[in-house]
C-alpha positions as CSV (number, residue, x, y, z in Angstrom):
1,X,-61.2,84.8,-137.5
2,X,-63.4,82.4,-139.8
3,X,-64.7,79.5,-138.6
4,X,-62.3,77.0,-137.5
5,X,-64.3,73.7,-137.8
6,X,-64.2,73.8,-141.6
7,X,-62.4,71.6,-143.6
8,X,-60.7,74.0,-145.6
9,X,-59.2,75.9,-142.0
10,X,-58.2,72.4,-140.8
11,X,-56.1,71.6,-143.2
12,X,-54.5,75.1,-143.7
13,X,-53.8,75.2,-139.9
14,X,-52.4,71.7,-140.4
15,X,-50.4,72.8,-143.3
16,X,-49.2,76.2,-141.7
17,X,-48.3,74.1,-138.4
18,X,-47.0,71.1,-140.4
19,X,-48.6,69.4,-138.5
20,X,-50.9,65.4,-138.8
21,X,-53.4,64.1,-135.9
22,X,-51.9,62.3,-133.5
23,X,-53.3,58.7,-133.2
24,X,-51.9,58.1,-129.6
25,X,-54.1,60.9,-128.3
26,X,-57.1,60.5,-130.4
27,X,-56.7,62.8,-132.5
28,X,-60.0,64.0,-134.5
29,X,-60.5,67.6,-135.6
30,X,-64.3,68.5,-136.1
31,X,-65.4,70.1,-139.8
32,X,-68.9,71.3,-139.3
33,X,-69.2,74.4,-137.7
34,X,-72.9,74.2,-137.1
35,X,-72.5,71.1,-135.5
36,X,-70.1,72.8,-133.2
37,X,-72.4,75.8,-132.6
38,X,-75.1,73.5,-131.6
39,X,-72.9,71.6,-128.7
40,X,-71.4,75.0,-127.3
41,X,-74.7,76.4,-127.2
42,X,-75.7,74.0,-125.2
43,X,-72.8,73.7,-123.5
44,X,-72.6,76.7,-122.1
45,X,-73.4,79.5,-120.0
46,X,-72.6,83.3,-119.4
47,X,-72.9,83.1,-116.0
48,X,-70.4,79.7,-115.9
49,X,-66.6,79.0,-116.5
50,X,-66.1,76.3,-119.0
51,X,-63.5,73.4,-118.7
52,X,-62.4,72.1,-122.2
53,X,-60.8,68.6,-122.3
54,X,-58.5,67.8,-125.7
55,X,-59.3,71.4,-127.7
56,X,-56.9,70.1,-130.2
57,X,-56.6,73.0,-132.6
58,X,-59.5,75.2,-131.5
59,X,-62.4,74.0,-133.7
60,X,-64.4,73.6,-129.8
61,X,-62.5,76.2,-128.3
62,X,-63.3,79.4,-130.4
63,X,-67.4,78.6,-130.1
64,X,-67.4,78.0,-126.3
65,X,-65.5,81.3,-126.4
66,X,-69.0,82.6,-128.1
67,X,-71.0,81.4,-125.2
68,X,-69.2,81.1,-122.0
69,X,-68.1,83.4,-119.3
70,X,-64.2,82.0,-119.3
71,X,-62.6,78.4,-120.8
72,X,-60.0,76.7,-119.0
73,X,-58.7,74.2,-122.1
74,X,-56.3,71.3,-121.1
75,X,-54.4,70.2,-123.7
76,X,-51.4,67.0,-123.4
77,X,-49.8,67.4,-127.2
78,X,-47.6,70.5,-126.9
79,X,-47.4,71.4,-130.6
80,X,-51.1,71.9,-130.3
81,X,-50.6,74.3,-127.5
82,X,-48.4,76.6,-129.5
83,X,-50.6,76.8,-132.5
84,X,-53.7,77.5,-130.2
85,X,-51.5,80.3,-128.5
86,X,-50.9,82.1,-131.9
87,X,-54.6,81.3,-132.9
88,X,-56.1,82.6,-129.5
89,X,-53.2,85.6,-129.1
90,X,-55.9,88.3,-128.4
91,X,-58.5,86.1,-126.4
92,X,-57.9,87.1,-122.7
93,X,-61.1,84.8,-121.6
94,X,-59.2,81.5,-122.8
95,X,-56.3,80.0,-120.2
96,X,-54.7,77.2,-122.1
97,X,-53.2,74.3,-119.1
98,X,-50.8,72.0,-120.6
99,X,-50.7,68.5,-119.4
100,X,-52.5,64.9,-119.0
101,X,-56.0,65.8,-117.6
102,X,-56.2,62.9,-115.7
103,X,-52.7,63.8,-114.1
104,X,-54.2,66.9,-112.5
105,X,-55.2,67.6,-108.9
106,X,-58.4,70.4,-108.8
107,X,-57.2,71.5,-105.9
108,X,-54.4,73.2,-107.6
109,X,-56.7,74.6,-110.5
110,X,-57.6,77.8,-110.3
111,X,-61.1,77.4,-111.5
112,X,-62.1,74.9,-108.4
113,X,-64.4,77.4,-107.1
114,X,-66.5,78.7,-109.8
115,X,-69.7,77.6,-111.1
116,X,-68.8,74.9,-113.8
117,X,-69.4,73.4,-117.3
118,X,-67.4,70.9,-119.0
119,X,-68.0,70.3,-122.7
120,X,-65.3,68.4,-124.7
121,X,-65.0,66.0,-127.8
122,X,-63.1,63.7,-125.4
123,X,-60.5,60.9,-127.0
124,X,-62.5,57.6,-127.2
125,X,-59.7,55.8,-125.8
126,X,-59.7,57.6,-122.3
127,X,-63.8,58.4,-122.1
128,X,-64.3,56.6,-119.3
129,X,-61.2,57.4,-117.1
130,X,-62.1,61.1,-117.7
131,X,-65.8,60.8,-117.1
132,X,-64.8,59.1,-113.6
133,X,-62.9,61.5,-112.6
134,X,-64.9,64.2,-113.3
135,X,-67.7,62.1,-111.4
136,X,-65.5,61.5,-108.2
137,X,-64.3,65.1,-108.2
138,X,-65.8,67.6,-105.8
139,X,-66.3,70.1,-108.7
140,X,-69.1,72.3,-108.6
141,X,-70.0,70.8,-111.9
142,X,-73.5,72.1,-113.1
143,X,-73.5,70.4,-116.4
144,X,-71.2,68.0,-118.9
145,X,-71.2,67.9,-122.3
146,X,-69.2,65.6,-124.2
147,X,-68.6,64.0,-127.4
148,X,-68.1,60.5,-127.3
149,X,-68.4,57.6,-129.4
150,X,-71.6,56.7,-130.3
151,X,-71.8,53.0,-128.0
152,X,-69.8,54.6,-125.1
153,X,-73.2,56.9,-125.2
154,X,-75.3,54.0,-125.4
155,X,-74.4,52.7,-122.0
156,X,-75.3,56.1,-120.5
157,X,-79.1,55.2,-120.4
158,X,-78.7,51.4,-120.1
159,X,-81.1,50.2,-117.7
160,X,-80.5,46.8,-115.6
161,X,-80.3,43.5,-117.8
162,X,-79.7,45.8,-120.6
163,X,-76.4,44.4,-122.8
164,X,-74.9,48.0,-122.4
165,X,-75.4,48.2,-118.5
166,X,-72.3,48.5,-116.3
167,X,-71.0,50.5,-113.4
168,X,-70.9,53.8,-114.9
169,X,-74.5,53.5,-116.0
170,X,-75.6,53.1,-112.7
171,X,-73.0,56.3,-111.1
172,X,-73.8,58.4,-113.8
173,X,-77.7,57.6,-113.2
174,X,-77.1,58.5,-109.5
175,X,-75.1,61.6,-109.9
176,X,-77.1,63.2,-113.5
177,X,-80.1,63.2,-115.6
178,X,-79.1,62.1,-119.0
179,X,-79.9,63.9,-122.4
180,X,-79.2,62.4,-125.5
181,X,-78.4,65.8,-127.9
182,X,-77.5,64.6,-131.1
183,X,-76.4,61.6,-133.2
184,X,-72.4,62.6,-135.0
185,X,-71.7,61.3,-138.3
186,X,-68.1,60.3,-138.4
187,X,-67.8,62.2,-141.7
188,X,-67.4,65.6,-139.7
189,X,-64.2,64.7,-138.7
190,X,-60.8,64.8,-140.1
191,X,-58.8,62.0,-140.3
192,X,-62.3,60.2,-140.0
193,X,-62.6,58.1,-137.6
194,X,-63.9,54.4,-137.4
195,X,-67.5,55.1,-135.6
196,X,-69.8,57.4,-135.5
197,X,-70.1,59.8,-132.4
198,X,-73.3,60.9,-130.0
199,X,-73.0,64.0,-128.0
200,X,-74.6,64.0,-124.7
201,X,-75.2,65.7,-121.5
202,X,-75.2,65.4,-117.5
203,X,-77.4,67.7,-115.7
204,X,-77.2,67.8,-112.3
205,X,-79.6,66.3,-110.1
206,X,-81.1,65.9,-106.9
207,X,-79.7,63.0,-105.6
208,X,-80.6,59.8,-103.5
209,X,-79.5,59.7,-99.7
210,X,-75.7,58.1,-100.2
211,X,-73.4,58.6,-96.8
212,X,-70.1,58.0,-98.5
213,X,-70.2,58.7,-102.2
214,X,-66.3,57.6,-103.0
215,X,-67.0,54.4,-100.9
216,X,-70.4,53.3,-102.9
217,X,-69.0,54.2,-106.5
218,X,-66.5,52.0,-105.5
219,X,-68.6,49.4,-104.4
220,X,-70.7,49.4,-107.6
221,X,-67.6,49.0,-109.7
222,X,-66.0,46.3,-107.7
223,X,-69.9,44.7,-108.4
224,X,-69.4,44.9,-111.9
225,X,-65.3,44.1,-112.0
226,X,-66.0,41.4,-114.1
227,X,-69.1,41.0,-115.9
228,X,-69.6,37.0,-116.5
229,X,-69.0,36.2,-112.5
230,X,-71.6,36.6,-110.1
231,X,-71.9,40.1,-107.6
232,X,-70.9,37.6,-104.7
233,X,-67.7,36.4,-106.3
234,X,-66.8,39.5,-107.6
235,X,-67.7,41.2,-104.2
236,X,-66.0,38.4,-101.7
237,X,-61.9,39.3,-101.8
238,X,-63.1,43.3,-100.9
239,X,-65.5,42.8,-98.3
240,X,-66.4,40.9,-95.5
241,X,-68.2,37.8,-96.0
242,X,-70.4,37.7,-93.5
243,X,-71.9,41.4,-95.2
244,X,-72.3,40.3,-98.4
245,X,-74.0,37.5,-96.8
246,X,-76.4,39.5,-94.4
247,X,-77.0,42.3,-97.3
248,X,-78.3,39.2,-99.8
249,X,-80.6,38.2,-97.4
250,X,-82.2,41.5,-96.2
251,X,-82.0,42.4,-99.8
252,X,-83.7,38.8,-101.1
253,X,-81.1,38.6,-103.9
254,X,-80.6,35.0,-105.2
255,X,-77.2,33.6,-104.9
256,X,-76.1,33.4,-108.7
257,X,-77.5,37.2,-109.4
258,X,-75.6,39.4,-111.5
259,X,-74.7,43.1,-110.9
260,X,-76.3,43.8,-114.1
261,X,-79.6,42.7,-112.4
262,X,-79.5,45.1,-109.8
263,X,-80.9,48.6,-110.1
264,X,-80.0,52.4,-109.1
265,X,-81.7,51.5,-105.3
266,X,-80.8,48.3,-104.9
267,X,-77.2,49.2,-104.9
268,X,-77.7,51.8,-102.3
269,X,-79.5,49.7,-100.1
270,X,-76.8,47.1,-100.8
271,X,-73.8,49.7,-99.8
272,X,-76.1,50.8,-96.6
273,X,-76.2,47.0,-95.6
274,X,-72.5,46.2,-96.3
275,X,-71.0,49.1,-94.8
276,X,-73.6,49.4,-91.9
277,X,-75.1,52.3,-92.0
């Protein structure tokens, strides 16, 4: 089969399907193969099973196939799924799931064992939702790729008191070393979108003593639930006052200090205090 990420296979497969991208699921079908070759390559590993989120009409799909040991591809539009079946008939390493990715319990996948990668030009309108749940999962994720748009990407290496840092900075900085792979030109895409794009990736890391992981990612987001109020009033209707209180003062933070102020260890430190540990 030629290469799928060109533009003259996207629009014949959208011509034999009759078939338009689908605004309400971010639809946006990559055109330049050598840009896709690039972010399964890196993707990907023969010795890992690869989780594809959104594989549209394959364009992803067929070069993780290149690299990886198996792809699991989730896909919500079910047209798609039916013209990925008849372009994938022969490819017994590819298990096509239909349904909303972020409806899914890993538990019931049957992938929750293996050694995992996820790459993925993920929707811009559901990047973070996505991202979080792969984050709070118990996944034996090795490494995440994804496409996403270019200022979403930005916040990824935000540091405190930078204008792009917020609570998934500071998870994804606890849980992954960050690479920045390549700047996307949103002329590789049809429809073309608004933005450009940046791909990135998560490597796993070794991480900083945290007791209770799901309890501190919640605390930092409920630190940063709204971003003009202080990390006292937007801590105070979750947790008792009297900790907020006692962590400020062990912690020397000034009253009026933002959450944006705060870095990677000050938030563990404040989780340890609040929580007792």
């Amino acid at each position: 089969m030629k290469d799928i990420a060109s533009i003259g296979m996207v629009n014949e497969i959208l011509r034999k399907y009759d078939l338009k991208a689908q605004k309400r699921y971010g639809q946006n079908f990559l055109i330049d193969a050598n840009i896709v070759d690039k972010i399964a390559k890196n993707a990907c590993s023969k010795e890992c099973v690869t989780i594809e989120i959104g594989p549209g009409i394959g364009s992803l799909t067929q070069m993780l196939l290149k690299y990886s040991k198996k792809v699991y591809a989730h896909e919500v539009d079910e047209k798609l799924i039916g013209v990925l079946n008849d372009l994938f008939v022969n490819e017994d390493k590819l298990e096509i799931i239909k349904g909303d990715f972020l409806k899914i319990d890993f538990k019931d996948m049957s992938y929750c064992h293996d050694r995992l990668v996820v790459c993925a030009n993920l929707p811009y309108y559901i990047t973070t939702p996505i991202l979080f749940k792969l984050f709070e999962s118990d996944l034996k994720l090795e490494k995440i790729t994804v496409m996403v748009q270019k200022e979403v990407a930005d916040r990824f290496k935000a540091m405190p008191n930078d204008k792009d840092y917020n609570a998934l900075s500071v998870i994804v900085q606890y849980l992954y070393d960050v690479e920045y792979l390549m700047k996307v030109s949103k002329n590789v895409f049809n429809p073309k979108p608004n933005v450009d794009s940046a791909v990135i990736s998560f490597i796993k890391k070794e991480r900083l003593e945290v007791k209770d992981e799901k309890r501190f990612f919640k605390l930092v987001k409920d630190a940063f639930k709204w971003r003009r109020k202080t990390l006292y009033n937007n801590l105070k209707d979750d947790y008792d006052d009297d900790k907020i209180l006692k962590a400020f003062k062990v912690l020397k933070l000034k009253d009026a200090i933002r959450a944006q102020e705060l870095d990677l260890r000050t938030f563990i430190r404040l989780d340890e205090v609040i929580n007792d540990v």
